[in-house]
N, CA and C atoms as an extended XYZ file, in Angstrom:
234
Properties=species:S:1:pos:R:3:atomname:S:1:resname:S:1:resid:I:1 pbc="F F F"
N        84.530       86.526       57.659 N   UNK     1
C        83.490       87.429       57.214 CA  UNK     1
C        83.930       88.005       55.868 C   UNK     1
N        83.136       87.902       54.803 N   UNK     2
C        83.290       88.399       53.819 CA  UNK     2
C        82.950       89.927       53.630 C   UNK     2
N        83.429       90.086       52.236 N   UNK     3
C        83.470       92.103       52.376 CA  UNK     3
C        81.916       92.494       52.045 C   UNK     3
N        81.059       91.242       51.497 N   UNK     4
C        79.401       91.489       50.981 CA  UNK     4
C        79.069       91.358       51.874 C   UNK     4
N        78.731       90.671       53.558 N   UNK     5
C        78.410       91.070       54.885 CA  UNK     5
C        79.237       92.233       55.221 C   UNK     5
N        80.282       92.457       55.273 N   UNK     6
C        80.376       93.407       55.757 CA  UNK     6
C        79.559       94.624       55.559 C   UNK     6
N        79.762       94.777       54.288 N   UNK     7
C        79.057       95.930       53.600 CA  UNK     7
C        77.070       95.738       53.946 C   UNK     7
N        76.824       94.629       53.905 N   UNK     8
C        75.266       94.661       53.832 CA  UNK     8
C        75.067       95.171       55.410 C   UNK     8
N        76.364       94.784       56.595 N   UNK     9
C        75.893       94.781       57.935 CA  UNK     9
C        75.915       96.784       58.235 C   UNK     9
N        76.949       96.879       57.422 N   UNK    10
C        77.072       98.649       57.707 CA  UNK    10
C        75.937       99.277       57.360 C   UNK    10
N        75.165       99.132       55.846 N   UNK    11
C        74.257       99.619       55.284 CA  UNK    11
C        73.006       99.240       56.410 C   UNK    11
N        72.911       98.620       56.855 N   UNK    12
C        72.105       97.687       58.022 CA  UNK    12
C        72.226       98.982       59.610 C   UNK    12
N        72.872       98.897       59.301 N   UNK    13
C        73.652       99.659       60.788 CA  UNK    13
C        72.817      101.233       60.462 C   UNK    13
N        73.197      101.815       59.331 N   UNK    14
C        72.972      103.027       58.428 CA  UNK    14
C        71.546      103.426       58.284 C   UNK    14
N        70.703      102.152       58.243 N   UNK    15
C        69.274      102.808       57.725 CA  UNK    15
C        68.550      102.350       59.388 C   UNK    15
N        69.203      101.349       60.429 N   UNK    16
C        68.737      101.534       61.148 CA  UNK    16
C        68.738      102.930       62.311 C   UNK    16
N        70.257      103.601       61.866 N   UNK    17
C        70.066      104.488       62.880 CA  UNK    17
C        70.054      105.874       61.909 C   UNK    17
N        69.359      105.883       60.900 N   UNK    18
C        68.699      106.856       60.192 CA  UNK    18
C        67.126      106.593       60.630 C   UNK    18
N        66.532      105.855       60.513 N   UNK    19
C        65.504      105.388       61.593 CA  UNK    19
C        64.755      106.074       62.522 C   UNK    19
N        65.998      105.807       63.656 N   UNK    20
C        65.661      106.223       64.865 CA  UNK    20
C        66.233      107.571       64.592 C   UNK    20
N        66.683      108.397       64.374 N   UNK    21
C        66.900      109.504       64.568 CA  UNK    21
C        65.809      110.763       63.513 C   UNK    21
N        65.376      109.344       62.657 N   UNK    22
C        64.224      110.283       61.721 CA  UNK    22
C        62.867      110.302       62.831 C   UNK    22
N        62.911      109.222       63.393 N   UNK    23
C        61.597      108.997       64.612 CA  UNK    23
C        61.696      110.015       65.607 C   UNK    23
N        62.490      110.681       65.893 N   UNK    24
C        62.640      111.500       67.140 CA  UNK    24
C        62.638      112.901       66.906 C   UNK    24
N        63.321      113.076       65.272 N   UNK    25
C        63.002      114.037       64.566 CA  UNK    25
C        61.192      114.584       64.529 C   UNK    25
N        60.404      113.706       64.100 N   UNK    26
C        59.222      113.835       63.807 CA  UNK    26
C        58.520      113.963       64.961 C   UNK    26
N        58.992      113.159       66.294 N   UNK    27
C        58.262      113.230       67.546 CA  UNK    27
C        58.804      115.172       68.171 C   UNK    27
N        59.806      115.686       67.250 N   UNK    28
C        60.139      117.055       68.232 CA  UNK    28
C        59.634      118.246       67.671 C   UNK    28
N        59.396      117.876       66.101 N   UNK    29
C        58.388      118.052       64.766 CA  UNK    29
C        56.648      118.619       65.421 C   UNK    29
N        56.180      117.356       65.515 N   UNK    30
C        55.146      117.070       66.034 CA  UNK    30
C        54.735      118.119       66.881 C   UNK    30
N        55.828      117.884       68.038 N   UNK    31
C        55.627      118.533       69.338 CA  UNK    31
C        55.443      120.367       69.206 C   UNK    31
N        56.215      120.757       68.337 N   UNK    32
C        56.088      121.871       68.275 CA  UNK    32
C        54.537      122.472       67.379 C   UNK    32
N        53.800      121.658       66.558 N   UNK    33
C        52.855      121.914       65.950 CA  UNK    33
C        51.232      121.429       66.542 C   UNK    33
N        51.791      120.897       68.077 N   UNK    34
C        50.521      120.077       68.758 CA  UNK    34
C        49.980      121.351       69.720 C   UNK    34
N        49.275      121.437       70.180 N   UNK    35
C        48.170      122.796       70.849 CA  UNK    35
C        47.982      121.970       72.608 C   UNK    35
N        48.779      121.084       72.563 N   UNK    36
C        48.744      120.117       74.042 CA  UNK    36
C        50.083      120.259       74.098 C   UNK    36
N        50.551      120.218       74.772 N   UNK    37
C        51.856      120.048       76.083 CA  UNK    37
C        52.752      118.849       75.481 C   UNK    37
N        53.615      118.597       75.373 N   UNK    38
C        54.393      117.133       74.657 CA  UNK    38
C        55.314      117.684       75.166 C   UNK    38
N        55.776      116.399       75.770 N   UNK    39
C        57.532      116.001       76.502 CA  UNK    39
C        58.760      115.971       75.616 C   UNK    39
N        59.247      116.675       75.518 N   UNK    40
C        60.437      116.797       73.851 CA  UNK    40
C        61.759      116.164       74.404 C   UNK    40
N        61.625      116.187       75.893 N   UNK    41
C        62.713      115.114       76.641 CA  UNK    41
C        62.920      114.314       76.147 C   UNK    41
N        61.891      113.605       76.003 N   UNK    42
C        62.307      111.555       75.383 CA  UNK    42
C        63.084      111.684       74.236 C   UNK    42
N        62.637      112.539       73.169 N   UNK    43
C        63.059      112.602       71.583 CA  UNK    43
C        64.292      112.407       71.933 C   UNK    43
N        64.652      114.097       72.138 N   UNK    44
C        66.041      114.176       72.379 CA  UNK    44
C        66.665      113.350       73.244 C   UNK    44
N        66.551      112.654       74.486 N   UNK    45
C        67.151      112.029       75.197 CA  UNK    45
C        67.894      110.239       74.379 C   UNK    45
N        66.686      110.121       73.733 N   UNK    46
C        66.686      109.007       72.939 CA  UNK    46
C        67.538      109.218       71.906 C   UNK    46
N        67.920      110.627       70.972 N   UNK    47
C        69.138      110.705       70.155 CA  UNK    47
C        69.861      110.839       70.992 C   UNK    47
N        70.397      111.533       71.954 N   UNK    48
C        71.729      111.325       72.580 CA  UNK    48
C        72.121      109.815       73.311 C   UNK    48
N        70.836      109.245       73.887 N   UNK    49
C        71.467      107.981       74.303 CA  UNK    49
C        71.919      107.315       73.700 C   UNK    49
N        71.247      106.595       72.382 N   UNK    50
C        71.334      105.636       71.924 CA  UNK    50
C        72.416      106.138       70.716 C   UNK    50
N        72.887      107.414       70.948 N   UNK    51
C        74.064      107.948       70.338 CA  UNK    51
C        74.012      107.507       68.384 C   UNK    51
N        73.094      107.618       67.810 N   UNK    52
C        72.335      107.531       66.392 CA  UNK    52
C        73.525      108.012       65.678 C   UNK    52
N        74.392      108.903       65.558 N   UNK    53
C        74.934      109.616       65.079 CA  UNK    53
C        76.374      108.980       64.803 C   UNK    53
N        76.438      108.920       66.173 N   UNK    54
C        77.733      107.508       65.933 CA  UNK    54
C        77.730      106.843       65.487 C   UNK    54
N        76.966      106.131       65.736 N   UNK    55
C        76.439      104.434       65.001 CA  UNK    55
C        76.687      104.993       63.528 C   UNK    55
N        75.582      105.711       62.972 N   UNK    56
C        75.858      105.996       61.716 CA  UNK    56
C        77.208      106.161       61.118 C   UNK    56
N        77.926      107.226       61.980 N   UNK    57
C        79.029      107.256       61.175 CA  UNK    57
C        79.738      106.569       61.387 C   UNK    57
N        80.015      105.392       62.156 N   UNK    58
C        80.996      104.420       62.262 CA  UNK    58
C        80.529      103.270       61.274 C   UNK    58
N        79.844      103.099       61.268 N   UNK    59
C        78.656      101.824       59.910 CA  UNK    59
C        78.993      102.453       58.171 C   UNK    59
N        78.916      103.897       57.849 N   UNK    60
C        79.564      104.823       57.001 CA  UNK    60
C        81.316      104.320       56.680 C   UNK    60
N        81.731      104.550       58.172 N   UNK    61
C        83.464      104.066       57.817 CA  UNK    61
C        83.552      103.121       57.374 C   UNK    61
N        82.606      102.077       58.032 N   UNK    62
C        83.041      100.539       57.862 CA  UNK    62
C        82.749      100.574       56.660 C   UNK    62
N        81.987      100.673       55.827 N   UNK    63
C        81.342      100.727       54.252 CA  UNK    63
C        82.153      101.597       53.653 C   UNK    63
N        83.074      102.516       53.898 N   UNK    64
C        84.075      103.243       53.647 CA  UNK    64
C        85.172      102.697       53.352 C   UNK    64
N        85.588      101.825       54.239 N   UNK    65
C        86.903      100.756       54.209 CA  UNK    65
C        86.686       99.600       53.405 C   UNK    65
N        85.560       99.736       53.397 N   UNK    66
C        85.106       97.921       52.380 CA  UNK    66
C        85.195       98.393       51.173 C   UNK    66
N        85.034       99.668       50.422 N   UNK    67
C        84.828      100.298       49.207 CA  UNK    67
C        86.294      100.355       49.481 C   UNK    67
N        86.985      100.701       49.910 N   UNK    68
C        88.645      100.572       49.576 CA  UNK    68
C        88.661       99.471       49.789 C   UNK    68
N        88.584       98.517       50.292 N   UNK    69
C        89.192       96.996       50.147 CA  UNK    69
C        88.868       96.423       48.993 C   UNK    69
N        87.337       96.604       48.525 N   UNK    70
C        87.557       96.277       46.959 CA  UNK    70
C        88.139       96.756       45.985 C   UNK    70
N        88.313       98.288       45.879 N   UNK    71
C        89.052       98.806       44.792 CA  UNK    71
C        90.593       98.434       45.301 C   UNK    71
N        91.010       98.140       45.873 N   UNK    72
C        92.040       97.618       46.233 CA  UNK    72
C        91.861       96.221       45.775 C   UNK    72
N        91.299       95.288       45.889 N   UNK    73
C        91.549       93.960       45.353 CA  UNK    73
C        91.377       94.136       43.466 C   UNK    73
N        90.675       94.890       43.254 N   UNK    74
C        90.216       95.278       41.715 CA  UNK    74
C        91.523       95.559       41.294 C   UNK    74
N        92.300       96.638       42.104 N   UNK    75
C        93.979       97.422       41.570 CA  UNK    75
C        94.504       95.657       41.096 C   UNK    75
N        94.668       95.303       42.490 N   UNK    76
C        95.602       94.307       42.297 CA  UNK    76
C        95.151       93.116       41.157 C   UNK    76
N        93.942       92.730       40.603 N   UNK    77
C        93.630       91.845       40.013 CA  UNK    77
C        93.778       92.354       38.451 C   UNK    77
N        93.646       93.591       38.150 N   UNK    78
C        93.732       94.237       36.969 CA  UNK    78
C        95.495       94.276       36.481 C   UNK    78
């Protein structure tokens, strides 16, 4: 695996679980401005399950470490 997948798979990782956590945002959004009854369970249940936050910041590291692995190959080639 090269460091340009790597990096495209993190950024990948990054906007998908910016995504879902912007979707659940807007569904708890919503809920508070609707004049009917809405279940705010799912939202939230759905950021903690699918744990959005993590994902993100572990997809962040990985794109973290790849930005040092290149300036690291850059040190050494210069």
């Amino acid at each position: 695996m090269d460091i340009g997948s790597v990096v495209n798979q993190s950024l990948i990782g990054m906007q998908n679980s910016r995504a879902e956590i912007t979707q659940s945002a807007q569904q708890i959004a919503t809920a508070t401005t609707s004049s009917e009854p809405v279940d705010l369970a799912t939202p939230l249940i759905n950021i903690k399950q699918q744990q959005q936050q993590q994902v993100f910041d572990s997809s962040a590291r990985v794109l973290e470490v790849a930005d040092q692995a290149i300036g690291a190959l850059l040190d050494v080639k210069a």
